[in-house]
N, CA, C and O atoms as CSV, one atom per row, in Angstrom:
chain,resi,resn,atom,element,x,y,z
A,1,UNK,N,N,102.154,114.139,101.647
A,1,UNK,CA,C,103.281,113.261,101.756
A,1,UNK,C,C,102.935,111.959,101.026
A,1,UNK,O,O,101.940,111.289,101.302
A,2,UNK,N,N,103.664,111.704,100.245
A,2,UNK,CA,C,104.129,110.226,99.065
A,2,UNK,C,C,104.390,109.040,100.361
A,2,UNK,O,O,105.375,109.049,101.099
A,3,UNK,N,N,103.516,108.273,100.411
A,3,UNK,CA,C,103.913,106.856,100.770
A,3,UNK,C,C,104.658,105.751,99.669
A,3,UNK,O,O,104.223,105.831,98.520
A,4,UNK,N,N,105.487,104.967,99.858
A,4,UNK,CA,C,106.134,103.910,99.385
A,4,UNK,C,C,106.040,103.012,99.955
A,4,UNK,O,O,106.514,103.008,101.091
A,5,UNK,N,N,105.248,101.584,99.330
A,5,UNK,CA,C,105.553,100.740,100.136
A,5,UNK,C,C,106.642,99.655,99.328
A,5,UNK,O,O,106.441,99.740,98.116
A,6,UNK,N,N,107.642,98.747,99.630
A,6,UNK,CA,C,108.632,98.028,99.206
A,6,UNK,C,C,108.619,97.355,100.240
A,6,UNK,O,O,108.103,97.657,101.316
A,7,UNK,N,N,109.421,96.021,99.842
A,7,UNK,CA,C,110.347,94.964,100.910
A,7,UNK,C,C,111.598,94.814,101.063
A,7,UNK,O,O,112.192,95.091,100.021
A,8,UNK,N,N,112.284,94.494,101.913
A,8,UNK,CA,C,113.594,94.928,101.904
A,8,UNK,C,C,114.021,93.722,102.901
A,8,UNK,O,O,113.269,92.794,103.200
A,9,UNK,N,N,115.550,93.911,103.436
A,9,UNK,CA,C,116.125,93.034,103.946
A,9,UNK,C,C,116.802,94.486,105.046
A,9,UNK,O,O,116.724,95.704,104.886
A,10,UNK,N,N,117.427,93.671,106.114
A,10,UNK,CA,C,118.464,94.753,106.573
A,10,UNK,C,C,119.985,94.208,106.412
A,10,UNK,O,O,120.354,93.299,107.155
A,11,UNK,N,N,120.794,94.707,105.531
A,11,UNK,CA,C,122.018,94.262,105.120
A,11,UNK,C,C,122.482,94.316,106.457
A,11,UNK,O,O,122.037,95.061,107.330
A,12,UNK,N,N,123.679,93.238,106.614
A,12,UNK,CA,C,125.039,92.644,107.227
A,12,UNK,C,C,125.874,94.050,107.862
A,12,UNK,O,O,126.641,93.694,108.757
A,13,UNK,N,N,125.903,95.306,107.655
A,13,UNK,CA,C,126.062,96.445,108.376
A,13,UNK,C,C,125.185,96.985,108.984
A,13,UNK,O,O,125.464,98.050,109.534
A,14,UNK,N,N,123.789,96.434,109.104
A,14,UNK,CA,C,122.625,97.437,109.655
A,14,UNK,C,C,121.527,98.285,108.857
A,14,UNK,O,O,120.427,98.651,109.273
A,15,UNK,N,N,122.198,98.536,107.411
A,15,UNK,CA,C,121.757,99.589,106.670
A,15,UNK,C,C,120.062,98.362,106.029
A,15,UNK,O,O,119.828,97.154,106.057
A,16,UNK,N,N,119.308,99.605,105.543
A,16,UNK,CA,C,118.588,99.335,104.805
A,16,UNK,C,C,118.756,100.222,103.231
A,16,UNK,O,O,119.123,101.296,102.754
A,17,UNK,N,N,118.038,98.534,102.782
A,17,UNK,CA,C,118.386,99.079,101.167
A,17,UNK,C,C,117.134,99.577,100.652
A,17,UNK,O,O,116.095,98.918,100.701
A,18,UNK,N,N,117.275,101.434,99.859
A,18,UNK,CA,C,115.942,101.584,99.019
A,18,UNK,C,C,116.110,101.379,97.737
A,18,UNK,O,O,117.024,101.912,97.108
A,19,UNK,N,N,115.217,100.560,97.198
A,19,UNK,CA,C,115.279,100.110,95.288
A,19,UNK,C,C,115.397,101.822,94.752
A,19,UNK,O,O,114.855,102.917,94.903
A,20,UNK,N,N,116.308,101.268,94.165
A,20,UNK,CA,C,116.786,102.363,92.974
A,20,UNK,C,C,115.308,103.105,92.709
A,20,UNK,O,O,114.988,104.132,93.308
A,21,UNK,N,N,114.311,102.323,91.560
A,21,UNK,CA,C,113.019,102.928,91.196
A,21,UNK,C,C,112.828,103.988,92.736
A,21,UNK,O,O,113.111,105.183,92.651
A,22,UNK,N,N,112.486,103.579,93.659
A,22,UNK,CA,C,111.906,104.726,94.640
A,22,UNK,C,C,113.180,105.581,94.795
A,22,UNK,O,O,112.760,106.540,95.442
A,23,UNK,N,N,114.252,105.750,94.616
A,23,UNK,CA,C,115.321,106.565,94.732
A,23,UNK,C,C,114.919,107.953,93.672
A,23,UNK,O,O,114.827,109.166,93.862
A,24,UNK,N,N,114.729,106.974,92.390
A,24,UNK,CA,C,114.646,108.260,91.094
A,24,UNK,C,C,113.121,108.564,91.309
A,24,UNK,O,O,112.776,109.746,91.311
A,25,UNK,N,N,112.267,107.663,91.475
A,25,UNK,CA,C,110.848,108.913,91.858
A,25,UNK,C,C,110.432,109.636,92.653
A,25,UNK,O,O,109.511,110.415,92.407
A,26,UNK,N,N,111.265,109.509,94.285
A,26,UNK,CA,C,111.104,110.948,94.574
A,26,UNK,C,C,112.355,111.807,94.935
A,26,UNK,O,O,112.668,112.594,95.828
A,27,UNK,N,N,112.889,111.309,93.877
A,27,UNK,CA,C,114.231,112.491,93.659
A,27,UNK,C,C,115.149,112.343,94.830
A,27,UNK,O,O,115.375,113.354,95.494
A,28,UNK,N,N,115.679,111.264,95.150
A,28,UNK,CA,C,116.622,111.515,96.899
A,28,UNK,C,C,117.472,111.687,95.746
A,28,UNK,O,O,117.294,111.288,94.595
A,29,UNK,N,N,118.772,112.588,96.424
A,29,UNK,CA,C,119.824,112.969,96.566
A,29,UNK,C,C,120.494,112.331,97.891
A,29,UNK,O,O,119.961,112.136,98.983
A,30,UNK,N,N,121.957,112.036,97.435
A,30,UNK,CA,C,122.764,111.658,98.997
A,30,UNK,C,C,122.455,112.576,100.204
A,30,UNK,O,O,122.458,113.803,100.099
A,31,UNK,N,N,122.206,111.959,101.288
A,31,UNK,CA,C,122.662,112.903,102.504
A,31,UNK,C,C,120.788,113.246,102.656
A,31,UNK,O,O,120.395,113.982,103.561
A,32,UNK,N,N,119.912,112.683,101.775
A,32,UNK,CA,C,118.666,112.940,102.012
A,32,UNK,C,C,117.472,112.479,103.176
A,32,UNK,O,O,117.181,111.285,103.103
A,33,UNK,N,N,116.991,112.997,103.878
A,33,UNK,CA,C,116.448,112.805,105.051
A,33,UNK,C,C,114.932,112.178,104.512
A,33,UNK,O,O,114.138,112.699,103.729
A,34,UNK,N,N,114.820,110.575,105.387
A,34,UNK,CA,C,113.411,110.513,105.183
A,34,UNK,C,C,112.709,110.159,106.509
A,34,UNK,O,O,113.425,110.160,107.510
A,35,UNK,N,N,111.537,109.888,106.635
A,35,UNK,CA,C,110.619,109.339,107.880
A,35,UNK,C,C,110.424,107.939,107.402
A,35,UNK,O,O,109.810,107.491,106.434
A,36,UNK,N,N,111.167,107.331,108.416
A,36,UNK,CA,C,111.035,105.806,107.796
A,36,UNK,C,C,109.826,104.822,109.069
A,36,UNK,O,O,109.878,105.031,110.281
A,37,UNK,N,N,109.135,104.103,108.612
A,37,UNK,CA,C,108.216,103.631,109.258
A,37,UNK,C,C,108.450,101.839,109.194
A,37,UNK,O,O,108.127,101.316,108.128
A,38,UNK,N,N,108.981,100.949,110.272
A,38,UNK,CA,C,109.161,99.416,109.818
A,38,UNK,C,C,108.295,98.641,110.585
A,38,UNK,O,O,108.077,98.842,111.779
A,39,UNK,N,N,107.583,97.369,109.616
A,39,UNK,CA,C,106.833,96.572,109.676
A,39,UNK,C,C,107.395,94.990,109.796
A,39,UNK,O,O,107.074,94.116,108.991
A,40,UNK,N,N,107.948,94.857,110.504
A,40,UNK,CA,C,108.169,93.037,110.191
A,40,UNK,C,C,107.447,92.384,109.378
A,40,UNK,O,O,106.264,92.649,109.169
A,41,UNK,N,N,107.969,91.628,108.934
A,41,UNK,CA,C,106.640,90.977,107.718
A,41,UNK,C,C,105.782,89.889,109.043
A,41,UNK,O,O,104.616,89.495,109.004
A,42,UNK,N,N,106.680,89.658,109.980
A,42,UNK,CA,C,105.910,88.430,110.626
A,42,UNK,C,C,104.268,89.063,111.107
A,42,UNK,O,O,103.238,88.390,111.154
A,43,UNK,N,N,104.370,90.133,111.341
A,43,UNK,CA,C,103.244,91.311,112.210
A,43,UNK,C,C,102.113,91.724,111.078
A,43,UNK,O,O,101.070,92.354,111.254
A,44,UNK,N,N,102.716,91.103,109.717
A,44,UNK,CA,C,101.748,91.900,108.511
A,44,UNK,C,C,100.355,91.115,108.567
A,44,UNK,O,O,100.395,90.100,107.873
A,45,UNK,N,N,99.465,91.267,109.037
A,45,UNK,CA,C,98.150,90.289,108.354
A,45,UNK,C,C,97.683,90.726,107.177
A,45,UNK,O,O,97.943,91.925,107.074
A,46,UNK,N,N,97.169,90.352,106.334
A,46,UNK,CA,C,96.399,90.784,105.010
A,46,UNK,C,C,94.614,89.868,105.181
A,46,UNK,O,O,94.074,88.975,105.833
A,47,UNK,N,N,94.307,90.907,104.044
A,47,UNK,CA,C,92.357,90.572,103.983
A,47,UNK,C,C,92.064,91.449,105.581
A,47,UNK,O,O,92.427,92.546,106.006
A,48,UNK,N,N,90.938,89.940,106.348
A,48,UNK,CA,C,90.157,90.260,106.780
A,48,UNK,C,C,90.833,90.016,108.222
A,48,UNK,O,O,90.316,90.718,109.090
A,49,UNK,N,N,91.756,89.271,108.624
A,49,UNK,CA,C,92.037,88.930,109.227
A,49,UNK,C,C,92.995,89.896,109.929
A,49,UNK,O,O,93.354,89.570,111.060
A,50,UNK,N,N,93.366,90.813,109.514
A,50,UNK,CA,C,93.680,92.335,110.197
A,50,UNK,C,C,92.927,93.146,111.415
A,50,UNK,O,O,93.101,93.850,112.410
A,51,UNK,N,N,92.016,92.543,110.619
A,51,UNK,CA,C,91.284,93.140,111.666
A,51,UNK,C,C,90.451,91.673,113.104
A,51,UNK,O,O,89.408,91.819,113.741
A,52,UNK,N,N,91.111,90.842,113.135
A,52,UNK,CA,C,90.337,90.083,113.961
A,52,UNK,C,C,91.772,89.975,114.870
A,52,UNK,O,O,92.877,90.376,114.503
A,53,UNK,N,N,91.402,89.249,116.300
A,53,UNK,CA,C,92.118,89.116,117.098
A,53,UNK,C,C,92.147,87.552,117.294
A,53,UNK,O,O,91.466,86.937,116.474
A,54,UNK,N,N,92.917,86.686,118.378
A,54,UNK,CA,C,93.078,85.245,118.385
A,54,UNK,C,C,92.142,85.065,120.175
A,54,UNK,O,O,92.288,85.600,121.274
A,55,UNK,N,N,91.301,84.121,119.656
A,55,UNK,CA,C,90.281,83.796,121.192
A,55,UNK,C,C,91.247,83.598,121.901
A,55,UNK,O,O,92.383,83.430,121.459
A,56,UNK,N,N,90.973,83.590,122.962
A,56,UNK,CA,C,91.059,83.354,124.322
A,56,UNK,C,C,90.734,82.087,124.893
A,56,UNK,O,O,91.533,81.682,125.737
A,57,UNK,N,N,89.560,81.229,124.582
A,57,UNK,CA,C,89.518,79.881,124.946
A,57,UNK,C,C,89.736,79.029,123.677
A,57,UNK,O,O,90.104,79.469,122.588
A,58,UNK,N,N,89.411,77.553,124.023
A,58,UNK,CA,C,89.480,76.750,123.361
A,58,UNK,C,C,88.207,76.020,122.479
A,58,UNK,O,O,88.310,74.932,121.913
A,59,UNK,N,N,87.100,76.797,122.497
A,59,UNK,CA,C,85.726,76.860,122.025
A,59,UNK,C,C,85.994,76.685,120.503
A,59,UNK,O,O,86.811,77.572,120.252
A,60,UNK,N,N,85.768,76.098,119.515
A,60,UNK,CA,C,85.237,75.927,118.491
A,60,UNK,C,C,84.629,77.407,117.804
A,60,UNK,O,O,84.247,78.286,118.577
A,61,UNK,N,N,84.558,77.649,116.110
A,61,UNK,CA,C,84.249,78.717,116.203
A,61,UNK,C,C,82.750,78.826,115.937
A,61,UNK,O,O,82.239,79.910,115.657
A,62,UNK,N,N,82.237,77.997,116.002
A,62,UNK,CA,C,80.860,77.384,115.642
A,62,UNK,C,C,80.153,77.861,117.070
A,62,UNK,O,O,79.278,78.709,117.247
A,63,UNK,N,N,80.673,77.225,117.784
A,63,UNK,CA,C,80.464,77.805,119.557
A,63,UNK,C,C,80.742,78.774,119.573
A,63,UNK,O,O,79.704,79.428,119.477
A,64,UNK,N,N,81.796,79.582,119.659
A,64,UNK,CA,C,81.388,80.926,119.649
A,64,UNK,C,C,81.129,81.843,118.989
A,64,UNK,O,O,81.688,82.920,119.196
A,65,UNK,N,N,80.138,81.673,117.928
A,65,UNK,CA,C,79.494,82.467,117.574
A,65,UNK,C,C,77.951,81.806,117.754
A,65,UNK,O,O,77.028,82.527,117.376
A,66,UNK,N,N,77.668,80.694,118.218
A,66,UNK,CA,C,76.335,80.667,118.385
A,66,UNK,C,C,76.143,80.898,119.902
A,66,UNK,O,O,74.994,80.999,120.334
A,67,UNK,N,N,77.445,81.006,120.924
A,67,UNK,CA,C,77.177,81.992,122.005
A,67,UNK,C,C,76.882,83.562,122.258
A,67,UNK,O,O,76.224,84.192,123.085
A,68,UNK,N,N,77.778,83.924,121.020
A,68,UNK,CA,C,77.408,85.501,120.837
A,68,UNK,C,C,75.475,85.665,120.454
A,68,UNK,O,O,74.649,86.354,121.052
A,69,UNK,N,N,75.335,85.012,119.608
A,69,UNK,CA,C,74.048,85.227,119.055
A,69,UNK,C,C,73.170,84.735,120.160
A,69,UNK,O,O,72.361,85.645,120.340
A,70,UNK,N,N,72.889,83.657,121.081
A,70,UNK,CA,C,72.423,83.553,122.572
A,70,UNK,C,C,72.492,84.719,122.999
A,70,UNK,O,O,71.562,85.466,122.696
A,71,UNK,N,N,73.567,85.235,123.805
A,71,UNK,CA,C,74.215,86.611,124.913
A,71,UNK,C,C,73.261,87.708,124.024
A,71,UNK,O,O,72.476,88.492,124.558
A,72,UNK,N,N,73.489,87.602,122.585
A,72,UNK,CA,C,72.223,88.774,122.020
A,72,UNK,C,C,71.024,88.830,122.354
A,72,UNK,O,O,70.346,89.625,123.005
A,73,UNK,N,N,70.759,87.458,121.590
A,73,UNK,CA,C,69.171,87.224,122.000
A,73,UNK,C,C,68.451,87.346,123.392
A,73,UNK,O,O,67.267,87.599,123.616
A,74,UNK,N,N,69.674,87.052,124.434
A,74,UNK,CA,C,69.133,87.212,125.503
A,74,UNK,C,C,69.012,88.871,126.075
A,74,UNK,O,O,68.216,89.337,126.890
A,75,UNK,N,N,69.982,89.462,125.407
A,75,UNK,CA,C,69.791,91.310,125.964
A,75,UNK,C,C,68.770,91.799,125.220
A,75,UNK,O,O,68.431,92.965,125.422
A,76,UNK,N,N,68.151,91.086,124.318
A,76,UNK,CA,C,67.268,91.984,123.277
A,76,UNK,C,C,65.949,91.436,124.203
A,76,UNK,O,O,65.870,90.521,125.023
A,77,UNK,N,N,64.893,92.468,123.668
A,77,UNK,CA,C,63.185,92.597,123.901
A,77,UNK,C,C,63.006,92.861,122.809
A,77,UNK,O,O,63.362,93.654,121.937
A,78,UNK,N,N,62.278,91.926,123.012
A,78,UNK,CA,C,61.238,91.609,121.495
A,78,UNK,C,C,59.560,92.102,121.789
A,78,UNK,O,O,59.406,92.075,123.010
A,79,UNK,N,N,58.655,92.407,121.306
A,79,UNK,CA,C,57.295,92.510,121.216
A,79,UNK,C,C,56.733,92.196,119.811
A,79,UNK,O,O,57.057,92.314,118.629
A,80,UNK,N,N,55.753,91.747,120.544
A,80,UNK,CA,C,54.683,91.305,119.193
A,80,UNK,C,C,53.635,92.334,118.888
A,80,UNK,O,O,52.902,92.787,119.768
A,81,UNK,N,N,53.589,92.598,117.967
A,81,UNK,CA,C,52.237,93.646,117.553
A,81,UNK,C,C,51.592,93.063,116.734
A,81,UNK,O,O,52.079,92.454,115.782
A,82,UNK,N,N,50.258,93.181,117.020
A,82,UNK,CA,C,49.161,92.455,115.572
A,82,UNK,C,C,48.742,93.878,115.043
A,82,UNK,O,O,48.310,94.834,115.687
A,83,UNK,N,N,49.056,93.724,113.333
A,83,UNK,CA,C,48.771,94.371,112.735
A,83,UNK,C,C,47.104,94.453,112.605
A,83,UNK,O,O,46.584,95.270,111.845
């Protein structure tokens, strides 16, 4: 299955509009059935930030990440070996 991605509006009747170009490349005909999948643009993140979530407190991000690296350091065991 062909993904398309485009932007669109939802016209003043409800309908959504598909650009002509994706009409003639995968061949719709009237009356043609598709699986349509919608994204708000407000919901879109792009990069890296897709994948991160928004804290929970009011910590600085400097603080929390030199708390994460503490909470590590503290679950880890370390040993010394002399070579």
């Amino acid at each position: 299955m062909e993904i398309f991605e485009y932007f669109t509006e939802i016209r003043p009747d409800g309908y959504l509009a598909v650009p002509k170009e994706v009409i003639k490349k995968i061949n719709l005909k009237p009356h043609s059935k598709l699986r349509i999948s919608i994204l708000p643009i407000e919901t879109e993140k792009k990069g890296l930030i897709c994948f991160s979530g928004k804290w929970q407190d009011d910590r600085e991000a400097n603080k929390i990440v030199e708390d994460l690296y503490n909470s590590r350091n503290k679950n880890t065991r370390s040993q010394r070996i002399k070579l």
